[in-house]
C-alpha positions as CSV (number, residue, x, y, z in Angstrom):
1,X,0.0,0.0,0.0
2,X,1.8,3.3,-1.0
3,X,-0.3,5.1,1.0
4,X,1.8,3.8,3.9
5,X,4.9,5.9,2.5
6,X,3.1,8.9,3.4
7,X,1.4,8.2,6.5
8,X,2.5,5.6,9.1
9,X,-0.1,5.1,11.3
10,X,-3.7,2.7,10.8
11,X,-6.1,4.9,12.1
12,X,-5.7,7.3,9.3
13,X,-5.1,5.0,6.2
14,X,-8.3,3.3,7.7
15,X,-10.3,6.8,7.7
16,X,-9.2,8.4,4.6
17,X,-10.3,5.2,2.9
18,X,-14.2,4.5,3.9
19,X,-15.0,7.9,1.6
20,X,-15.9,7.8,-2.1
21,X,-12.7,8.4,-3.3
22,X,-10.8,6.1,-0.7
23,X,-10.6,3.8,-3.2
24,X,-7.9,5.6,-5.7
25,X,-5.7,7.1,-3.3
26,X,-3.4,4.5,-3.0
27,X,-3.0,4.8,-6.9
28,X,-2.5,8.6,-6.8
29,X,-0.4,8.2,-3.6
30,X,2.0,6.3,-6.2
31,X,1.3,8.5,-8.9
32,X,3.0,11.9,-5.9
33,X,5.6,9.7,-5.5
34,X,6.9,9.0,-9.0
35,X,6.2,12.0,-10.0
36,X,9.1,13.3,-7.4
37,X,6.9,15.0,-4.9
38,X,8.2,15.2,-1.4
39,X,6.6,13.7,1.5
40,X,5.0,16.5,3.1
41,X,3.3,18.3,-0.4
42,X,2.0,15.1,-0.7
43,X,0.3,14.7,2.3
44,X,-1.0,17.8,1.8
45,X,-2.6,17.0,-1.5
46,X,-3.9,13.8,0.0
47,X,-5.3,15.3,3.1
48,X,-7.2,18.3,1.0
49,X,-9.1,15.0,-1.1
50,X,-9.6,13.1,2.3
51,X,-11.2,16.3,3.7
52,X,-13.5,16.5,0.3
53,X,-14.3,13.0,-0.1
54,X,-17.0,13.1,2.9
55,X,-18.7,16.4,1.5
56,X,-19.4,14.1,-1.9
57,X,-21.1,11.0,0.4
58,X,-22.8,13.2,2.1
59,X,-24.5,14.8,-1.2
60,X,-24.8,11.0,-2.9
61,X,-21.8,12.1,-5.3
62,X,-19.7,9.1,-6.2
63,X,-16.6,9.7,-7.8
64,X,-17.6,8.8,-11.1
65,X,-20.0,11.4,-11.3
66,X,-18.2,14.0,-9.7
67,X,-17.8,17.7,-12.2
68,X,-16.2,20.7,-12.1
69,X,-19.7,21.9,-10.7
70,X,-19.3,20.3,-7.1
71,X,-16.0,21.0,-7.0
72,X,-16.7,25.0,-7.1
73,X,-20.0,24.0,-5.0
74,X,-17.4,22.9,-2.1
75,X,-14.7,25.4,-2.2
76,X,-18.1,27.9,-1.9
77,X,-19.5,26.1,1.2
78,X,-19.0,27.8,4.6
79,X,-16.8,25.9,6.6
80,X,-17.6,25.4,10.4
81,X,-14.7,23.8,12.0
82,X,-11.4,23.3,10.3
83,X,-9.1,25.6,8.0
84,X,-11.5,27.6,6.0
85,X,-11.1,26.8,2.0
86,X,-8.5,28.2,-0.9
87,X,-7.6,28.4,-4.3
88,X,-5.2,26.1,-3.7
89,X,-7.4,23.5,-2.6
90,X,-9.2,23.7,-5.5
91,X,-5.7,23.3,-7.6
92,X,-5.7,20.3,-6.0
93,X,-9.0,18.5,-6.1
94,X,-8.3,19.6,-9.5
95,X,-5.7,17.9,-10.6
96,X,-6.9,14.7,-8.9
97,X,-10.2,15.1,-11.1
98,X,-7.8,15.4,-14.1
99,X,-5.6,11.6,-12.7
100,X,-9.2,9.8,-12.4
101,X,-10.1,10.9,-16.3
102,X,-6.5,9.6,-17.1
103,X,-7.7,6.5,-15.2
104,X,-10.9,6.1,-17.5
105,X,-13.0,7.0,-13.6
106,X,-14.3,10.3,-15.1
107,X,-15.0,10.2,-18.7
108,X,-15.1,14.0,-19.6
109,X,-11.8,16.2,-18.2
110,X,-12.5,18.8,-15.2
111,X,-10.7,21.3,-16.9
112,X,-11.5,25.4,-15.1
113,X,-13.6,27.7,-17.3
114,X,-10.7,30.2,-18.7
115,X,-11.6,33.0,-19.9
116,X,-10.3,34.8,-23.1
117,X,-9.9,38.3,-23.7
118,X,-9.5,39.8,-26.6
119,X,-5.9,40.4,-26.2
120,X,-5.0,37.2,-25.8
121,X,-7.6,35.5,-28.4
122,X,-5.3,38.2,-31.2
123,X,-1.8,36.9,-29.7
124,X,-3.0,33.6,-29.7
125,X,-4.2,33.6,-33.7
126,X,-0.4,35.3,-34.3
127,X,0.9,32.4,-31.8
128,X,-0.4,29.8,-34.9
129,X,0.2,31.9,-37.5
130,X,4.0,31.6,-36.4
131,X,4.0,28.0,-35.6
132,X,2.1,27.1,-39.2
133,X,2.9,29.5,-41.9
134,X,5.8,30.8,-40.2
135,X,7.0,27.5,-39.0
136,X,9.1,29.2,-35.8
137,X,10.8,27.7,-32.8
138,X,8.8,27.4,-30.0
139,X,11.4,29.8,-27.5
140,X,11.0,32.2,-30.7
141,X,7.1,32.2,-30.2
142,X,6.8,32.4,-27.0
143,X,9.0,35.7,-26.9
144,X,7.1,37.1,-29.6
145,X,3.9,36.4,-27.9
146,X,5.1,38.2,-24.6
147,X,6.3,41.6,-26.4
148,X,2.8,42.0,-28.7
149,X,1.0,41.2,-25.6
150,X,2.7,44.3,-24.2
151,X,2.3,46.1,-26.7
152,X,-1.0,45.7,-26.9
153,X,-2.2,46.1,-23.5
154,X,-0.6,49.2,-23.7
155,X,-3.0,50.3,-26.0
156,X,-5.9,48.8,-25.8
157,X,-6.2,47.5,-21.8
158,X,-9.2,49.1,-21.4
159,X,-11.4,48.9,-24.6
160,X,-11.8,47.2,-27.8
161,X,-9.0,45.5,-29.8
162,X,-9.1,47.5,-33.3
163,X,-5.5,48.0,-35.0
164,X,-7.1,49.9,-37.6
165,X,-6.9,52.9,-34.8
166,X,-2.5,52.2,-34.2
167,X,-0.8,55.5,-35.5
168,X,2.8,54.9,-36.6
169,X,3.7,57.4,-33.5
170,X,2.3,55.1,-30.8
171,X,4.6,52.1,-32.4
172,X,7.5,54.4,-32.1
173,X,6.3,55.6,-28.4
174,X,6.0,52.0,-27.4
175,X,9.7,51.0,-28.9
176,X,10.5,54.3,-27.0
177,X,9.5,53.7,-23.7
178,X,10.5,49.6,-23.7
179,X,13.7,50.3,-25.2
180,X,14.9,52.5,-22.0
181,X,14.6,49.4,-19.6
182,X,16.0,47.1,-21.8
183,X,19.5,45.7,-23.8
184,X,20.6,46.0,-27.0
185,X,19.6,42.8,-27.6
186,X,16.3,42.8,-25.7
187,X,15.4,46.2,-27.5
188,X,15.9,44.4,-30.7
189,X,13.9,41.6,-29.8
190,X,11.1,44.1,-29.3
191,X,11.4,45.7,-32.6
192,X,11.8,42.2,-34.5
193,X,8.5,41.0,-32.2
194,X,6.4,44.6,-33.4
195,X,7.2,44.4,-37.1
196,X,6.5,40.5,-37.1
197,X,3.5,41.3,-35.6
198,X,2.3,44.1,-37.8
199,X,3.2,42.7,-41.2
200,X,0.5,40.2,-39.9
201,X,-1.6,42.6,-39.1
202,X,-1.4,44.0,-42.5
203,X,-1.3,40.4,-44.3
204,X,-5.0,39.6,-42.3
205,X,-6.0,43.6,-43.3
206,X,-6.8,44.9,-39.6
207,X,-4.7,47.4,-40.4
208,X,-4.1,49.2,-43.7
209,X,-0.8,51.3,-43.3
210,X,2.7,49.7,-43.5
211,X,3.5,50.2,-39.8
212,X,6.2,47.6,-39.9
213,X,8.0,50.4,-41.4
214,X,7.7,52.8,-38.7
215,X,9.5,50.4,-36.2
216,X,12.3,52.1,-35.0
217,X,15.7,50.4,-35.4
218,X,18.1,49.6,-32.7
219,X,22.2,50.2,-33.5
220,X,23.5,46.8,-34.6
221,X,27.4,48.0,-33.4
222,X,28.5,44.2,-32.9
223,X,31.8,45.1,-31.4
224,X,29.9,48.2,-29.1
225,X,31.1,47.0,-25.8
226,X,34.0,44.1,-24.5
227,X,32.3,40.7,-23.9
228,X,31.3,40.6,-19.8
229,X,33.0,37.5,-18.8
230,X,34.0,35.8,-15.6
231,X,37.9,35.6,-15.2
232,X,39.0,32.2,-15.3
233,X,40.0,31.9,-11.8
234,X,36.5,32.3,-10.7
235,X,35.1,30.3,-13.2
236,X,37.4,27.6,-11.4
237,X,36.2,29.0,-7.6
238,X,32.8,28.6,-9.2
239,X,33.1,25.2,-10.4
240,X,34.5,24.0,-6.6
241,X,32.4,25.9,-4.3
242,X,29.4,23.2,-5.3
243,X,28.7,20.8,-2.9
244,X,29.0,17.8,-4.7
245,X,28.1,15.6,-1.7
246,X,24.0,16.4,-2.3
247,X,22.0,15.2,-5.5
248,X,21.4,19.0,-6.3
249,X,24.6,19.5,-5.7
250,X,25.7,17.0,-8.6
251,X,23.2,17.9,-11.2
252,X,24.2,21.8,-10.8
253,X,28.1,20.7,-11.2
254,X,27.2,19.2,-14.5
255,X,25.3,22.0,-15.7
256,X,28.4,24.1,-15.0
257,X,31.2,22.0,-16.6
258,X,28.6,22.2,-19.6
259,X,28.9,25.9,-19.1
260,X,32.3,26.2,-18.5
261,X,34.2,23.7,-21.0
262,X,32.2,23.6,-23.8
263,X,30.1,27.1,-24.1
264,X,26.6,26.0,-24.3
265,X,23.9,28.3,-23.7
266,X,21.8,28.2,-21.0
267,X,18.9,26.8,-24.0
268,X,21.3,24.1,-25.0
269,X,21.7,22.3,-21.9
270,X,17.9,22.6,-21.3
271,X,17.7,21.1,-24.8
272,X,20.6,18.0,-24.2
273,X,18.5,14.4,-24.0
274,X,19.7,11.2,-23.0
275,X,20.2,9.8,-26.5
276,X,22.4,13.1,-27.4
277,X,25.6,11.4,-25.3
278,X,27.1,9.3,-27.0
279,X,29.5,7.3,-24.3
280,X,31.5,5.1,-26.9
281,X,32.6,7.7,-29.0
282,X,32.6,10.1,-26.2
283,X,30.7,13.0,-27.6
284,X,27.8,15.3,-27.6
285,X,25.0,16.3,-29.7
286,X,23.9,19.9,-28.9
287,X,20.6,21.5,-30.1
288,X,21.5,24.8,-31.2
289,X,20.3,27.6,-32.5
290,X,17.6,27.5,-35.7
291,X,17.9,23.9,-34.8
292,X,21.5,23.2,-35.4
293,X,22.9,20.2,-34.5
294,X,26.9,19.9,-33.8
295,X,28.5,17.5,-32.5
296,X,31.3,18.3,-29.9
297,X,33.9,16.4,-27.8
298,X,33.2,15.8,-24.4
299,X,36.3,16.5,-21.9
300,X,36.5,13.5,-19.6
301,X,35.6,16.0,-16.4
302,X,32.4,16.5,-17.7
303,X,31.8,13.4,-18.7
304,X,32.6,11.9,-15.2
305,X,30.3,14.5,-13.8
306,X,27.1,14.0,-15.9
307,X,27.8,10.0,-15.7
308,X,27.6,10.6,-11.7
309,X,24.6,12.4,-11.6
310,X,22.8,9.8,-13.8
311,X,24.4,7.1,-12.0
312,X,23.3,8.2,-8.5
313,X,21.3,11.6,-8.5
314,X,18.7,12.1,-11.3
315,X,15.7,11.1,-10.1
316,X,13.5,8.2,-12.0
317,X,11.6,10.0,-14.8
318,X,9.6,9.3,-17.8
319,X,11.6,12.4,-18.9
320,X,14.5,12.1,-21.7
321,X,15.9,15.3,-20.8
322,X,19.2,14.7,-19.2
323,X,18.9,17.3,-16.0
324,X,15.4,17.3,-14.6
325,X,14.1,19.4,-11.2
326,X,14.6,18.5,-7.8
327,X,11.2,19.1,-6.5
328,X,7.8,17.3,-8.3
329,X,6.0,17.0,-10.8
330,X,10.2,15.9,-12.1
331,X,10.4,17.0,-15.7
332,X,12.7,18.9,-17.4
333,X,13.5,22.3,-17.0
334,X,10.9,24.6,-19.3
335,X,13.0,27.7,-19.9
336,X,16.6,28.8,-20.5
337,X,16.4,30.7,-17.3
338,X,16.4,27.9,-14.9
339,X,20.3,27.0,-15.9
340,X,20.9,31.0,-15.1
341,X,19.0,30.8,-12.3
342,X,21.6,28.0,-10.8
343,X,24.3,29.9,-12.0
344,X,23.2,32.8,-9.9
345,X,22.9,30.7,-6.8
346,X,26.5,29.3,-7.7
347,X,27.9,33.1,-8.1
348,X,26.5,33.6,-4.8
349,X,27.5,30.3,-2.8
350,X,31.4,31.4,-4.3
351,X,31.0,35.0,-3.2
352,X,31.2,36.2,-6.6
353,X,29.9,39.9,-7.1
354,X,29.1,40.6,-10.9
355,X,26.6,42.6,-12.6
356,X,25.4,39.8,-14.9
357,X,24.0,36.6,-13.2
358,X,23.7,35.1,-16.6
359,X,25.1,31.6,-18.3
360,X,26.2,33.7,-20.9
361,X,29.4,35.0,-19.2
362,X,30.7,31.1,-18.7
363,X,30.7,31.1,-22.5
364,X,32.1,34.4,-23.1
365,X,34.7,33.4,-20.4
366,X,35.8,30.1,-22.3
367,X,36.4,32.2,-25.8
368,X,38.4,34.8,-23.8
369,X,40.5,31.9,-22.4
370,X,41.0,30.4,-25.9
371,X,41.8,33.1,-27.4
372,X,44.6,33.9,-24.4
373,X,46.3,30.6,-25.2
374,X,46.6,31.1,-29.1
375,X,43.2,30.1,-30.4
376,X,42.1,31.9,-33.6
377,X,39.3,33.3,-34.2
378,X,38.1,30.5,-36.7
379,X,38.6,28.1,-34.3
380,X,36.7,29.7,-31.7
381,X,33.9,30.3,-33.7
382,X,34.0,26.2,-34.1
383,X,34.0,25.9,-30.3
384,X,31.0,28.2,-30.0
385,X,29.1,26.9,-33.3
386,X,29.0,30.8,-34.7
387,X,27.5,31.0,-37.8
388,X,29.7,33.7,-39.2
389,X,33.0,35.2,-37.9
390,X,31.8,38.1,-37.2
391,X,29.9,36.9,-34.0
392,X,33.6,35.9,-33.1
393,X,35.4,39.0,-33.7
394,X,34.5,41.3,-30.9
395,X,36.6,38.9,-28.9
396,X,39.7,39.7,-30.5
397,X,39.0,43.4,-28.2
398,X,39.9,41.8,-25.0
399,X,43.1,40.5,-26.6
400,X,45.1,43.3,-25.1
401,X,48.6,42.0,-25.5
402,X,48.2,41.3,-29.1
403,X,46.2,44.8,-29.3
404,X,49.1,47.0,-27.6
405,X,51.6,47.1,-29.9
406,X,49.2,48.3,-32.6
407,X,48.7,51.8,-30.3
408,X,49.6,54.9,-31.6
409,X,52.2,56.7,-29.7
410,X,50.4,60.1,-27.8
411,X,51.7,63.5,-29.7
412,X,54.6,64.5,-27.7
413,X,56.2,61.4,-25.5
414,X,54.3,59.8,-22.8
415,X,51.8,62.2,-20.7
């Protein structure tokens, strides 16, 4: 009885199963548990369905009748004694609705009534156009989505959704105002997002102008600043203030080495799955960008390091991605910023102070190393799987002992 792994003693088991939906609790109580929840979240889950499944016997419910009706009618009900009810108890009940459809108990899904504004309904038709006629990644889609959502709640929030009304002066106020908060490269993805969106617009004839044309541009200087990197000794204090002893601990050392001694980005290792290792020949597949596959050595450290966290920390998953979280439902991360998120707690554990809590630098930090023991520049661009050169070039800045003797002397001797 699984039920046993959260709860130890009889007189509970006994009363949380003479209820209607007693009967599949042991079966969910092994669905929490290989689905990586800890012990107490899961007794809460199973306590918040204990406490519901008298309310449904006293009302002649049984489970296989039960809608998203008498769920709402619950949460609604005055409570006398006890906690009083929340949203998240409603999360819960739920999501246990949605196992007993998967278990053929309930045959139609207890889904929430969402409710679609008119905002969203426009960003979701551009959301398919995207994925159908414009055949874009998924990461590429879902940053698109976010900035025309912006966009257009800043214009239409409080009223009807008609582009026919968008003057080319409140596209360039918009790129105006977002632009101030943001990067170079997070101001471009703004204007790349805004003239997507209107030439779509303007293919679908809600609007009748050209106001793709009235996007401002942001400079494109690609050699505008010196790559912010970590310096290689605190890539190294980094790498061995982990604590290797826990399963966290393991899975974030991996991530790092990845990081560190091959470059990836923070999408790639998000993107690396079990079949992309290949142990014999001792390489790795890497997913990168405009789906780009390349196939790069894998330095015997990092290899040792991802073999001990499979070996002895990854928990047991359905999952093929290689890392996967620590707490449940255990999947694989869902975002690029999860791996900067444990680089920032990694910065932090070392007592590293930087501006940028990015993955980004560990890459940056690797080309600036290379390039201090005699890389080229073609052969860093092959390490990092740059398209062109010119993504490679700006390195050659922070080369400043090849750079010196190129210096013009100062007009009249040394000042």
């Amino acid at each position: 009885m699984t039920m046993k792994y959260f709860f130890s003693d009889q007189p509970t088991l006994s009363r949380f199963h003479i209820h209607p939906l007693g009967r599949y609790l042991d079966s969910y109580a092994a669905h929490l548990r290989d689905q990586g929840y800890d012990k107490n979240t899961a007794r809460v889950k199973i306590r918040t369905i204990a406490r519901f499944s008298p309310w449904l016997k006293r009302h002649g419910i049984s489970a296989m009748d039960l809608n998203l009706g008498h769920i709402q009618d619950y949460l609604s009900m005055k409570v006398r004694k006890g906690p009083r009810l929340t949203k998240e108890d409603g999360a819960v009940l739920r999501q246990f609705a949605e196992f007993l459809h998967a278990k053929g108990v309930i045959a139609e899904r207890i889904v929430p009534p969402v409710e679609t504004t008119a905002i969203q309904q426009m960003v979701d038709e551009y959301a398919l156009y995207l994925r159908s006629e414009r055949a874009l990644a998924s990461e590429t889609i879902a940053q698109y989505e976010s900035r025309v959502s912006q966009f257009l709640d800043a214009h239409f929030a409080h009223g009807v959704v008609d582009l026919s009304t968008l003057r080319a002066t409140d596209v360039i106020a918009f790129v105006a105002s977002a632009a101030a908060n943001l990067s170079r490269k997070g101001a471009k993805l703004v204007t790349s997002a805004l003239r997507s969106f209107l030439r779509y617009a303007r293919y679908h004839d809600y609007i009748d102008a050209d106001l793709a044309a009235s996007v401002p541009s942001v400079a494109n200087w690609a050699t505008v600043s010196i790559p912010r990197s970590l310096p290689r000794e605190q890539v190294e204090l980094v790498l061995a203030c982990v604590d290797r002893r826990t399963t966290i601990g393991q899975r974030d050392y991996a991530i790092l080495l990845l990081l560190a001694r091959l470059g990836l980005r923070a999408g790639e290792v998000v993107s690396l799955r079990l079949e992309d290792i290949d142990w014999r020949a001792g390489c790795i597949t890497v997913h990168g960008k405009g789906s780009h596959l390349a196939q790069m050595p894998m330095p015997p450290d990092v290899g040792e390091a991802i073999a001990l966290y499979l070996r002895n920390s990854r928990p047991k998953s359905s999952s093929r991605a290689v890392f996967l979280t620590a707490n449940g439902p255990i999947t694989g991360f869902a975002r690029a910023g999860a791996i900067s998120s444990i680089v920032s707690r990694a910065l932090q554990h070392a007592g590293i102070e930087t501006k940028r809590k990015g993955a980004h630098q560990f890459r940056h930090a690797l080309a600036i190393e290379l390039l201090r023991t005699g890389a080229s520049l073609p052969e860093i661009a092959e390490v990092l799987r740059h398209r062109t050169l010119q993504c490679t070039t700006m390195y050659a800045k922070v080369d400043f002992a090849s750079l010196r003797p190129l210096g013009l002397p100062w007009p009249g001797g040394v000042q």
